[in-house]
N, C-alpha and C positions, 0 to 999 in steps of 0.2 A: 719340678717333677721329683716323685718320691722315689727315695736309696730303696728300692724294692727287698733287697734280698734281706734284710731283718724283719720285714712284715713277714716273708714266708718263712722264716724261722721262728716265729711267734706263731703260725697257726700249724705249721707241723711240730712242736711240741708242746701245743693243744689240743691235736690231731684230729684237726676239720681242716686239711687242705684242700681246695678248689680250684677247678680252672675251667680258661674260655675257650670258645672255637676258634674268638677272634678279640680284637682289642684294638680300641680309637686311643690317639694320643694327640696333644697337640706340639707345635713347636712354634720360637719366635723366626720369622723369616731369615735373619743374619746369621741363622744355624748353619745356614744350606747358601752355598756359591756354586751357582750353575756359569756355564763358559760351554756354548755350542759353535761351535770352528764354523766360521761363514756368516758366525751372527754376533761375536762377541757376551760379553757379559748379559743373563736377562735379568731385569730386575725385579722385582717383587714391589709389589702386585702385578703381575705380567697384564700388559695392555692387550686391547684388541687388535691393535695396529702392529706389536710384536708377536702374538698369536698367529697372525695372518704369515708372516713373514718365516715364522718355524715352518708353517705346511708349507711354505715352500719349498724347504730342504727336506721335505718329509716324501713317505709313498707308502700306498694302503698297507695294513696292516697286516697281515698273516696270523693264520694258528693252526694249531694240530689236527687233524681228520684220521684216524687212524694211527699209522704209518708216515702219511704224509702230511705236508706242511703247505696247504693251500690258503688260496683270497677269494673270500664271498662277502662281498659289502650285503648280502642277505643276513648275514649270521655276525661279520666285524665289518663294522664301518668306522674307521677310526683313522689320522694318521700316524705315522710311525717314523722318529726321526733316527738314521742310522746309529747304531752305538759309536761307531768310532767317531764320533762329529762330537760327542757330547762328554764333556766335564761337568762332574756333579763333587763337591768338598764339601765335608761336612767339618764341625766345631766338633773334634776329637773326645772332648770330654761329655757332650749330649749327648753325640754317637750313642758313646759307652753306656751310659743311663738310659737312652730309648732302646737298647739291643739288651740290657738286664731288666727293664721294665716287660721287654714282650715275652720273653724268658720267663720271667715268674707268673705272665697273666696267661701263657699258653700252658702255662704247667711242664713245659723242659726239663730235665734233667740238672740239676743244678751245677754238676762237675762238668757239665760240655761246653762247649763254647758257642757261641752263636754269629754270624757273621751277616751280612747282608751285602751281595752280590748286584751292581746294577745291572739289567734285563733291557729295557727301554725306557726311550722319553716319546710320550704319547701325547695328542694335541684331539677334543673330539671339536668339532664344529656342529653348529645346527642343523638339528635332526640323526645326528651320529649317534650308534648303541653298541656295545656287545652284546651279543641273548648268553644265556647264563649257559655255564661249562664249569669245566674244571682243568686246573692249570697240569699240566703234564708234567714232570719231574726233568728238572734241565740237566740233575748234577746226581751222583749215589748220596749225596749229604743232604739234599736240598728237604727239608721239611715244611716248606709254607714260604709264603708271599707277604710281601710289604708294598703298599701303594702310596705312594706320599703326593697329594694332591696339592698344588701352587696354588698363591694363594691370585684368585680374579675373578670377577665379575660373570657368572652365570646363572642359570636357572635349569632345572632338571637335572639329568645327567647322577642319580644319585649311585652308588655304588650299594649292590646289594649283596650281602653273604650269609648264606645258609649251611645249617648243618642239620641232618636228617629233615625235622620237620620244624624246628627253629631259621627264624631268617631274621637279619637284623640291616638297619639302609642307614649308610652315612654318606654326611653331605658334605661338602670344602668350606672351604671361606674366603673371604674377603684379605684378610688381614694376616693370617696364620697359616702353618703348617700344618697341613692334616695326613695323618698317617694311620691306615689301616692295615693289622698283622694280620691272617688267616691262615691257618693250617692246607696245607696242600691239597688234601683230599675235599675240602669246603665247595661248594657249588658258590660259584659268586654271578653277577652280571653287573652292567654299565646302564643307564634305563636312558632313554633317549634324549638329549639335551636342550634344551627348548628357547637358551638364547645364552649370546656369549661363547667361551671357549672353555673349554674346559681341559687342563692341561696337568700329567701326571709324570713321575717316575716311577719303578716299577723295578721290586728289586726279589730276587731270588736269597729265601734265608737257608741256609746252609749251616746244620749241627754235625762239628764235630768234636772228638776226646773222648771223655768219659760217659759215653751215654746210656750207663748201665743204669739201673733202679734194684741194688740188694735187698731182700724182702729179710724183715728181724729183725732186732738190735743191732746187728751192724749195720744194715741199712738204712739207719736213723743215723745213726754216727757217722757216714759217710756221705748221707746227705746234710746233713747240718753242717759237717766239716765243708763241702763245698758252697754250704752258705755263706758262709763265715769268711772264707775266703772272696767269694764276691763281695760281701761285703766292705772289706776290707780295701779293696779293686774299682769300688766304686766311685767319683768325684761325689760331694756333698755339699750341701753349704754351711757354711759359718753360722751364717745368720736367717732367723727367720724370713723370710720372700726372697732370700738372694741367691746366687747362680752358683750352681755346682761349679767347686772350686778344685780341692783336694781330697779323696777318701780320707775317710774318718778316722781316727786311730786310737779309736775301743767301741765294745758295743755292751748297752747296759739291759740288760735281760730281769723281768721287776718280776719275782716270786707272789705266788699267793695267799699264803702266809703269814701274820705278822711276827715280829721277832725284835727283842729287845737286845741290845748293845753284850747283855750276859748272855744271852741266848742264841748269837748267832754263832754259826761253826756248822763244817761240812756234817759232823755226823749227828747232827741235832736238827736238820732239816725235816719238812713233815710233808707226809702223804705224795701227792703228786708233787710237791718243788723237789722232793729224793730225787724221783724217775725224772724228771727234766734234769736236774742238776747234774745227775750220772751221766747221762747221753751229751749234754753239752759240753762237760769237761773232757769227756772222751775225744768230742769233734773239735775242743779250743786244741788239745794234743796233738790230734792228730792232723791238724792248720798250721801249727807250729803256733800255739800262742799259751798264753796265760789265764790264769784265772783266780780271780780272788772273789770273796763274798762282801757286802757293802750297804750302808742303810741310808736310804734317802728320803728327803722331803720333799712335794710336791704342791704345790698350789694350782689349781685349774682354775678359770673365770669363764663363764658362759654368761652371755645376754636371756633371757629371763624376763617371765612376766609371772605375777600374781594370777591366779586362776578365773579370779574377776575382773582382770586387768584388760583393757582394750587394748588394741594395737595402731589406731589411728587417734586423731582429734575428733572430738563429737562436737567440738562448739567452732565456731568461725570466727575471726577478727575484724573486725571494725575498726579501720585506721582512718584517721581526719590527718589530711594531709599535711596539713598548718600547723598540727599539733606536735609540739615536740618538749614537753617534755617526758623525762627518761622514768621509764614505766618498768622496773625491774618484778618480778613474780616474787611469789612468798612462796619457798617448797621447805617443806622440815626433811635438813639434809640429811638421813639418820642411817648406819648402818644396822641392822638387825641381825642378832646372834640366832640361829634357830636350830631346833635339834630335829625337825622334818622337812623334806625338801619336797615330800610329794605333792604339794598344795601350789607346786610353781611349774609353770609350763617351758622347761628347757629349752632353748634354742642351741646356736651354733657353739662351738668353742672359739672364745674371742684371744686369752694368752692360756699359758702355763710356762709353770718354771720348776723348776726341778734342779738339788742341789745333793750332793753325797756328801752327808755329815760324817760315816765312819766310814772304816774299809779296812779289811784285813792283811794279813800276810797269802800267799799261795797257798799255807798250808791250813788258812782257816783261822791261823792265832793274830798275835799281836794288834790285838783292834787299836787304831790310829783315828783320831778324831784329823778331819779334812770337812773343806769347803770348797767345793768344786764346781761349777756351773756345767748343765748338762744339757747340750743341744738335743732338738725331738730327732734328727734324723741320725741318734746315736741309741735311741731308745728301740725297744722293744716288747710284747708282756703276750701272756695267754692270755690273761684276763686284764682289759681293760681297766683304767681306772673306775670310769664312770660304773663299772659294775660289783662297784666294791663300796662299803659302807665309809664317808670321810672321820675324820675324827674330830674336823670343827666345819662348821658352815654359815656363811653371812650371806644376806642380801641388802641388796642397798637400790633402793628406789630411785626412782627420774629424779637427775640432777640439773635436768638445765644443758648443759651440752653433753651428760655422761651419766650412767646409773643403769638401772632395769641390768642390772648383773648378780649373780650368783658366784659365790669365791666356795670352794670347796678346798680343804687341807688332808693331805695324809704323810702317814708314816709307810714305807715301803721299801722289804728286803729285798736285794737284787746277786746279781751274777753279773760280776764287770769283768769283758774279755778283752784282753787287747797282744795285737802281735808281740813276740819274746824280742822284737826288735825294736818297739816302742814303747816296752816298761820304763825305760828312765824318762822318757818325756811324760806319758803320762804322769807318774810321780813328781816331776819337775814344773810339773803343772801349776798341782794342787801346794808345792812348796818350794818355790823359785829358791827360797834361801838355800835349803837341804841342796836342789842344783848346782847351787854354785859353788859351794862347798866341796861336793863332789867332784866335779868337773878340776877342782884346782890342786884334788887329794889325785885324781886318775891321769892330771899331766905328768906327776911326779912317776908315775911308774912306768904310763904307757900312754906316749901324748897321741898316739893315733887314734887309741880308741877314745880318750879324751875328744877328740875332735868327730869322731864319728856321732858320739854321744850327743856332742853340742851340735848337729846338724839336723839331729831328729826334737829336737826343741824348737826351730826356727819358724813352723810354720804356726806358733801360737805364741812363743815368746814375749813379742809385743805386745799382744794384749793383755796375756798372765803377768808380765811386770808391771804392766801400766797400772794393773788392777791390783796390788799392793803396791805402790810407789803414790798413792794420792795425798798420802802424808808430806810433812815437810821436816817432820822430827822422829827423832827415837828410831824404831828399827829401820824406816828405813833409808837414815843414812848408814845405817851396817850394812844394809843389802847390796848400796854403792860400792861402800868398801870390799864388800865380798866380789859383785862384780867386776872392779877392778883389779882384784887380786888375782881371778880367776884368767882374766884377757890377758896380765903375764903372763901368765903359767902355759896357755894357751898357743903363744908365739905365731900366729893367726892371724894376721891383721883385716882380712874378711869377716874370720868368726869375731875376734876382738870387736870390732862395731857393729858387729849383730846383737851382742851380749849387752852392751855398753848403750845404745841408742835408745831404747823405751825409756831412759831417764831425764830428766828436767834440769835443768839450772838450775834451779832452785835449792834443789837436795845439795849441791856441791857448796860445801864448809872450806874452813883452811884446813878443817881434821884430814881430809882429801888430798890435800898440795901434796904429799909425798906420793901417792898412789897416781895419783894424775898424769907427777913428773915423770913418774915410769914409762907408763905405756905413752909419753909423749915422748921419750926417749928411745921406746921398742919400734914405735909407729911410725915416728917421724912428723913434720911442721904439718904439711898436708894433710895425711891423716888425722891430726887432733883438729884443726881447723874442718872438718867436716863434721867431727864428733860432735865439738861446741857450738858448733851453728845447726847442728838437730838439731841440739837440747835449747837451745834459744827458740826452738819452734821453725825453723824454715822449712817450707813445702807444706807445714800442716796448717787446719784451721786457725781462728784466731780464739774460740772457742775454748781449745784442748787445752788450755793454761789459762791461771788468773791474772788480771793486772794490778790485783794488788798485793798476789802473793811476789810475783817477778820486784814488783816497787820497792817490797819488805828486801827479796834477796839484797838487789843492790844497795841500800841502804845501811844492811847487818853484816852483809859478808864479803864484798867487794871490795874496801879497801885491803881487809888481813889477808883474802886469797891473793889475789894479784902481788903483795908483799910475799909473800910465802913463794907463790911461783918464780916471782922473778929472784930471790932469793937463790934459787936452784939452778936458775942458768941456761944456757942452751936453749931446748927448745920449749922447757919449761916456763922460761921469760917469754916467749912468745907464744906460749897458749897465754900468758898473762894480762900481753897486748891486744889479743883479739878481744879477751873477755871485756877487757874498759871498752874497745873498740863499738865490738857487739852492745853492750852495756848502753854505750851513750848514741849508737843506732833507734835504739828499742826508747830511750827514753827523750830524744831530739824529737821522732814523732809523738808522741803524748803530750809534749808540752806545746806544739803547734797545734794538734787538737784541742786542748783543754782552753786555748788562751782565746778561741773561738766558737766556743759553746755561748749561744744566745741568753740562755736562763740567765742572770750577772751569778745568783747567790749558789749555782751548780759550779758555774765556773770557777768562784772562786775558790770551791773547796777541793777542785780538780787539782786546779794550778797549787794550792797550797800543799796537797798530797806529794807533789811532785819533789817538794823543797828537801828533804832528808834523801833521795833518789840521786840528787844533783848535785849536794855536798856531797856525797861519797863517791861520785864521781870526778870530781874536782880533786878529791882527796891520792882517789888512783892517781889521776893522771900528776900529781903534783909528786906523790911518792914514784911512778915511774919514767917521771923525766918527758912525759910524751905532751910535749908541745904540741903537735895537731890539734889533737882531743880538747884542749884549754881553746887554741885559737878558732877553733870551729864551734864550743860553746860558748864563746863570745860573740864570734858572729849572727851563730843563730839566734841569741836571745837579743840583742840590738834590733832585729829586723823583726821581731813579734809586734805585738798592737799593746797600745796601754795595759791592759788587764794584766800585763809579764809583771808587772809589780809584787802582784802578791806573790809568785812565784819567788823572786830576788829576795826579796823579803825573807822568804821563808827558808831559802837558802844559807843566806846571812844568818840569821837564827840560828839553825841547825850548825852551821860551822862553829858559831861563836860557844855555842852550848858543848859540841864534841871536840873542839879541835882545843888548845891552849891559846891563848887570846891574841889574835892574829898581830903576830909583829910585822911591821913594815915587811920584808923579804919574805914571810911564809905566806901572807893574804898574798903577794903579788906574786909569789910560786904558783898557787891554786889558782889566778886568775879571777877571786876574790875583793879585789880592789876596781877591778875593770868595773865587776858588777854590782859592786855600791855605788862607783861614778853612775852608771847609767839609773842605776835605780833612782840615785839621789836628781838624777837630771829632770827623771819624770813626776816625780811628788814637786820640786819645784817650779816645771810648768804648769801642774794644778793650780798651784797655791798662786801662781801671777793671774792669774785668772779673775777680774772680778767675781767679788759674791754678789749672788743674787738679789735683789733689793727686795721690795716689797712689793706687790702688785702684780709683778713677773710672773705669771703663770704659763710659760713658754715650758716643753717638753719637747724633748729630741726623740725619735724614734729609732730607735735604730734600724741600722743595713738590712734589708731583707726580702720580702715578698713587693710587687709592683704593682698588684691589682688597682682596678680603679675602688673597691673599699679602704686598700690601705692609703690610696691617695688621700682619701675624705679623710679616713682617719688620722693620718699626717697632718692635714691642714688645720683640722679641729687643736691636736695635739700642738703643735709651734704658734696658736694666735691666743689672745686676753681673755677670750671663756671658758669658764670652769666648767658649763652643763655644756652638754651636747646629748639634744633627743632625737633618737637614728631609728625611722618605722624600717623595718626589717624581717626579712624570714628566717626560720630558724637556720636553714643552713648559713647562711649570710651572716647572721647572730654568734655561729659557732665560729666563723674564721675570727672576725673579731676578737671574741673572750679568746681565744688561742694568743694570737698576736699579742696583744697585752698583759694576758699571763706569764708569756713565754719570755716575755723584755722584763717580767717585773716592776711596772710602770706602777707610780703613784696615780692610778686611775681606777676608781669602783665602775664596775657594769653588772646593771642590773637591768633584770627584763620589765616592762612595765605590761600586764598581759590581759589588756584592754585593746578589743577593735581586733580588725586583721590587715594589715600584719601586726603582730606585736611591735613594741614603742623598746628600743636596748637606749636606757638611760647610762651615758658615762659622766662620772663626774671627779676632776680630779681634787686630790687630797692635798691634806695641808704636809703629809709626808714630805712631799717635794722640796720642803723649806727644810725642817728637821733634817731627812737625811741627807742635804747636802753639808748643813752644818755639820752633823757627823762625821762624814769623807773629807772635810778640811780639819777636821780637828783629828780625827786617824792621820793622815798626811802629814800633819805638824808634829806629831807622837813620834810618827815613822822617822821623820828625818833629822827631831831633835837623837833619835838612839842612834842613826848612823853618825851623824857627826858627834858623841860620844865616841862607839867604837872603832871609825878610821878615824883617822887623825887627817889623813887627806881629803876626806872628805869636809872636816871640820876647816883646813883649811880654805878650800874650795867655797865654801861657804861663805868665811869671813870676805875675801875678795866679793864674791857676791854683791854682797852686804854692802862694804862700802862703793860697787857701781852703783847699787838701788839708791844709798843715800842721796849721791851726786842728780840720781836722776828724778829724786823726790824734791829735793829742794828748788831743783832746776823747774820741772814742769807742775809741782805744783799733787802730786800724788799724792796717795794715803800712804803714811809711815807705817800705818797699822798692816800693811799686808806685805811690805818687807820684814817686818819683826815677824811675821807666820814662816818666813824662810828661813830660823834659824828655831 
């Protein structure tokens, strides 16, 4: 539902205001909690069998004759359930929206207030009407009628309201709220109900305040001032199709004029933007707010057709069932620049977006280049976009899932107002850094209004930092450090984590560790232990951060920060501990996913990703003394599946390449030595492994699906044929090539695409030999470099070596695949 009171400050000063006699709205039913004493909760879509059960607490309905207040089921036949029985609650922030929505469509006064009084709850049954009247005045305020109709199951019963010789009929619904406003004096009726129930509340609107209309220039200014104010008053939403949250805090008013970055300023404005501009600044004053002048860009996208362009399919398809394969269209995906739009049939508007590149001082000067994102239920204009000439225009034709759009561009000077009590947010908006800045210069003198200040930032905050913090370098690690500096200054430990949370781990350097130590020191262990488990992402998507930025942090910065922190002490050492803590949380689950991805050659570049991630954590935990963290990445990587190889491996690498060349006691510090033993343990139960001979054309498939295709397919796979011809449908055809894609299996499938069904030829490769010979000669690579670089391991080894001898001579084995063990 639309923040009304800017449309009508956009059409009174264009001065074509309008209004209704009445006004339909809808609402979602969780807007509205009914509670009738004797009946409990009703719920929505109220049943027939709850229907029944209100008229029982009900009795005929009454209305006005005169003077008197009689019952004629000739004139009302209706029930009427007592007011005191009945609780009606509304969603305080709709309220507000549906009471400024009927407000501005009745044409109301814009300074008065508007309320709505419940009257009754009314139930008709079949054959039940009101004959048309007019509502009697209950109250000296009351100006009109609201009928909010439940949402259930009927037929007839339409509600009709007229004014002189206009009459308009609205109907309920199933699913929604339906709400009809009418002026008091409106002639309305109920028309007879033909099945079902039909069941309403009925509420008395009452204007009071300021219900005057000054005729002249000050009556412009005292109406737009009380626009503005509503405005302001209003919930809105954030985000396109979302729920009125918080009133908005500024309103952008787009002049008709164009005007270049030299040429904007208050007294160089032209023709009609003067006389709007005057009466608005008058009414921003006289609201208590601000106003400055500002230039924006705007993109609009409408769907669109070419004038010769159809709107359906003219030809039909013809699908053979059997047929499969993949048939993709040929369209030339082209955008087009054009300099006339009137050869295309506009449709609906599908986005826009809208951005304040400059903006002035209050007084018209200082033009300030800003980039500001600018929601529509912040905008407002006399003249529409659409009725103004763009200054670039594209179309872009049927894409396939997307296209038949129209993009139109402009340039457009505006009027941005916002309350004198939300100038530094909005400015802190468009420049988080200048915020924080500020905020740490305004603790030094006056930390309340510091803090006042930093409270009217909170309700965007998070998004305007998130939206410069996507870097990982350059400004905005300043922006950190400014934030940080700002949450001392601040002495806040509320505001401090409001200011401080829209950031990532990622951003946090050792350049940091002193600023960090602080407010771990202001804040205390708990506090920074919520801070650092934001920014590790807890509570949010998995989405909102990268895994291989997080991978890069801990890999670059983990070992120096955690040195730096715990350097500093207290509780600076222990934001240090949760960091490796948190650190080796985040990357214990990665390396148990990675080491079980099906593809082999994804996996292994997972698992190797992982290797510089895990030496630096080994490094932390070795630099801070924290046994756990070593004895739990030993444990967890013991208990992986084969594939942890290449991870160890790459681990090993990484240390040996950054650390100085592991002496006995610093590898077994880091935990280092544990995981060359194990590593070395499983390149050596490869290598005992017979090689495969000749002939062998046996294939393992791996763990997976159970189907009786992957049966066959298993069984083809583990026996002495190379061909295997499988008639098959395509869909049948597709799980297959999945399957054996997905393992990487030295298996060709091809379709042979004769007969029906098609013939899926697989036939395995001579790969199977080669690449095993590869992975034993990798393997042998691998383990000759570990026993180079431990020495324990090389020991280990040599033992080996001579049990294999013993057990070569003894039974008679191949000598040649103990000497692969060294």
């Amino acid at each position: 539902m639309a923040a009304v009171a800017r449309d009508r400050l956009g059409m009174m000063l264009r001065g074509e205001e309008t209004s209704a006699f009445s006004v339909e709205l809808k609402a979602r039913p969780d807007d509205l909690a009914l509670d009738v004493e004797g009946l409990g909760t009703v719920m929505f879509p109220v049943t027939a069998a709850k229907a029944r059960k209100l008229i029982g607490l009900g009795r005929p309905a009454r209305f006005g004759r005169g003077e008197e207040t009689v019952t004629d089921p000739g004139v009302r036949d209706t029930w009427e359930i007592p007011k005191e029985l009945v609780r009606a609650t509304w969603n305080a922030p709709m309220l507000t929206v549906i009471l400024a929505t009927v407000k501005e469509e009745l044409g109301l006064p814009a300074g008065a207030e508007l309320t709505a009084d419940l009257h009754s709850l009314l139930v008709y049954e079949p054959n039940q009407f009101f004959l048309a009247h007019q509502d009697s005045e209950k109250d000296d305020a009351m100006v009109g009628t609201m009928v909010v109709t439940l949402p259930s199951a009927y037929s007839g019963g339409d509600l009709m309201v007229g004014h002189h010789e206009e009459w308009k009929a609205y109907r309920g619904s199933k699913s929604e709220l339906s709400l009809v406003a009418f002026y008091a004096d409106c002639q309305h009726e109920v028309l007879r109900v033909k099945s079902g129930y039909r069941i309403t509340l009925t509420y008395n609107l009452l204007l009071r305040g300021d219900t005057s209309r000054p005729e002249g220039e000050d009556g412009k200014v005292a109406e737009a001032a009380a626009l503005l104010r509503e405005h302001f008053a209003t919930p809105a939403p954030r985000y396109s199709y979302g729920e009125p949250v918080d009133p908005p805090n500024r309103l952008v008013f787009f002049l008709d004029h164009e005007y270049t970055p030299r040429a904007l300023g208050w007294p160089r404005l032209k023709g009609a933007d003067a006389a709007r501009a005057s009466v608005l600044r008058a009414a921003a004053d006289r609201a208590g707010c601000e106003t400055i002048l500002a230039l924006a860009d705007i993109k609009t996208t409408h769907s669109a057709f070419e004038e010769d362009e159809g709107y359906g399919y003219e030809d039909g398809w013809d699908w053979d069932e059997d047929e499969d394969e993949d048939v993709e269209g040929d369209y030339d995906f082209t955008r087009t620049e054009i300099s006339d739009a009137s050869q295309f049939d506009v449709q609906e508007l599908i986005d826009s977006e809208i951005t304040l590149t400059h903006w002035t001082g209050p007084d018209g000067r200082r033009l300030e280049e800003t980039s500001l994102p600018v929601h529509d239920a912040e905008v407002c204009a006399a003249t529409e976009n659409g009725d103004l000439t763009p200054y670039s225009t594209e179309y872009e034709g049927y894409m396939g899932n997307w296209g038949n759009t129209l993009d139109r561009w402009y340039h457009r000077a505006a009027i941005v107002v916002w309350p004198r009590s939300q100038a530094f947010a909005n400015r802190a908006e468009t420049s988080p850094s200048w915020a924080l800045d500020e905020l740490a210069t305004m603790a030094a003198d006056d930390r309340n209004s510091a803090l006042a200040a930093a409270g009217t930032i909170e309700p965007f905050w998070k998004g305007s930092a998130h939206r410069l913090t996507s870097g990982e370098t350059g400004p905005v690690g300043t922006l950190l450090n400014k934030a940080l500096r700002a949450a001392v200054a601040l002495g806040d430990a509320e505001v401090a984590q409001m200011l401080l949370r829209p950031f990532r781990v990622e951003l946090l350097t050792e350049e940091h560790a002193d600023a960090l130590a602080s407010t771990a020191r202001d804040y205390g262990q708990r506090w920074t232990a919520s801070l650092l488990r934001g920014w590790f992402g807890e509570g949010q998507p998995a989405w909102s951060f990268s895994e291989s930025g997080r991978n890069q942090w801990i890999a670059g910065r983990l070992p120096g920060l955690t040195r730096a922190l715990d350097t500093a002490g207290g509780e600076a050492a222990a934001a240090a501990r949760l960091l490796l803590d948190l650190s080796w949380t985040w990357l214990g689950m990665r390396i148990h996913g990675s080491c079980i991805v099906p593809s082999p050659s994804r996996r292994d570049q997972l698992t190797a990703a992982l290797g510089e991630p895990l030496s630096a954590v080994l490094a932390s935990a070795a630099s801070l003394g924290a046994a756990p963290v070593l004895d739990a990445v030993r444990a967890h990587i013991t208990k992986q599946p084969d594939p942890v190889t290449v991870l160890e491996l790459a681990t090993l690498r990484a240390a040996a390449s950054s650390w100085a060349a592991p002496a006995s006691g610093t590898a077994d510090g880091a935990g280092l030595d544990a995981l060359a033993a194990d590593c070395a343990a499983r390149l050596r139960a490869r290598l005992a492994l017979s090689p495969r001979t000749d002939g062998d054309w046996s294939i393992e498939l791996p763990a997976g699906c159970t189907c009786e295709l992957c049966s066959s397919l298993q069984k083809f796979l583990a026996g002495p044929d190379r061909v295997f011809e499988w008639p098959l449908a395509e869909q049948r055809r597709r799980h297959v090539h999945e399957r054996i894609d997905r393992a990487e299996l030295p298996v060709t499938h091809v379709t042979r695409r004769q007969g029906r069904p098609y013939t899926l030829v697989l036939t395995k490769t001579d790969a199977l030999f080669t690449d095993e010979r590869d992975a034993r000669a990798t393997a042998t690579a691998d383990l000759k470099w570990l026993a180079a670089r431990w020495p324990g391991i090389r020991n280990s080894l040599a033992l080996k070596l001579q049990r294999s001898w013993t057990c070569a001579t003894t039974c008679r084995c191949s000598i040649r695949s103990f000497q692969l063990l060294v």
